[in-house]
C-alpha positions, 0 to 999 in steps of 0.5 A: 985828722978827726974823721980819721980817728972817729973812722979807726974807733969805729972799725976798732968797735966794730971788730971787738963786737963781731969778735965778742958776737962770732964768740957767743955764737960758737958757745951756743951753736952745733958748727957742723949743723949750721955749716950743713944748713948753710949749704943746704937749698932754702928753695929745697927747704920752704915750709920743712921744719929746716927752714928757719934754723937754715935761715938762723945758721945764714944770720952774721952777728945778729945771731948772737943777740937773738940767742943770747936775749931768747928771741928768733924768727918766725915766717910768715909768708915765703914766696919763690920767685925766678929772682929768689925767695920774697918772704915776710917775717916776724920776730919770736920771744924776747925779740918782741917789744925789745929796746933794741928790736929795730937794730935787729930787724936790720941785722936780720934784713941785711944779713939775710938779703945778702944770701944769693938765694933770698931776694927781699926780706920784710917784716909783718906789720903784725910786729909793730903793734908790739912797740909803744908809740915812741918806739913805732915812730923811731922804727918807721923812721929809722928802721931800714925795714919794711912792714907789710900785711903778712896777708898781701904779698 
């Protein structure tokens, strides 16, 4: 009976925080653009100046943490392969260093990866360097992520 009700305040939280996310987002967001992104190659778009906002408008709920904190992506490395894109990235602005960093490099990782194009995401190792000590421990055993130097492939 316990599990039942922790399981239906779980649902219910999660569905006010996706409905308060999809809301922050339609506030900043051009629709048409990021449903125009959204349907465009990434292959055709590697290395444009449309490849990160098509990435941004393929982001679920993290999307609103990103534009609501001043933070975003940034590419490192994008490698085709015949499975799907294998890219590296990084966090930009306020994203760095946030409390809240390793959430959102999850969010980022699985929003992601669930695109039929994208293979695996990964993140610089470049990034951990930006949290202090405490926080490099919690996002190495916790995180979901992983890190790699942006130079190896």
């Amino acid at each position: 009976m316990d599990d039942d009700l922790v399981a239906k305040y779980a649902a219910e939280a999660k569905a006010a925080m996706d409905a308060e996310a999809a809301r922050r987002i339609a506030e900043t967001a051009n629709v048409e653009e990021d449903h125009r992104l959204r349907n465009m190659a990434l292959r055709d778009l590697v290395g444009s100046e449309h490849f990160v906002p098509a990435l941004v408008a393929r982001l679920g709920a993290v999307r609103a943490a990103l534009d609501g904190h001043g933070g975003g992506i940034a590419v490192t490395s994008a490698h085709q392969t015949e499975a799907g894109l294998d890219m590296v990235l990084d966090l930009t602005g306020a994203c760095l260093s946030c409390g809240a960093a390793p959430g959102t490099l999850e969010g980022v990782k699985t929003d992601l990866e669930a695109d039929e194009e994208i293979l695996r995401i990964r993140f610089s190792s470049a990034l951990l360097e930006t949290f202090d000590e405490l926080g490099r421990e919690f996002i190495l055993a916790h995180g979901n992520v992983e890190f790699v130097d942006p130079a190896s492939p």
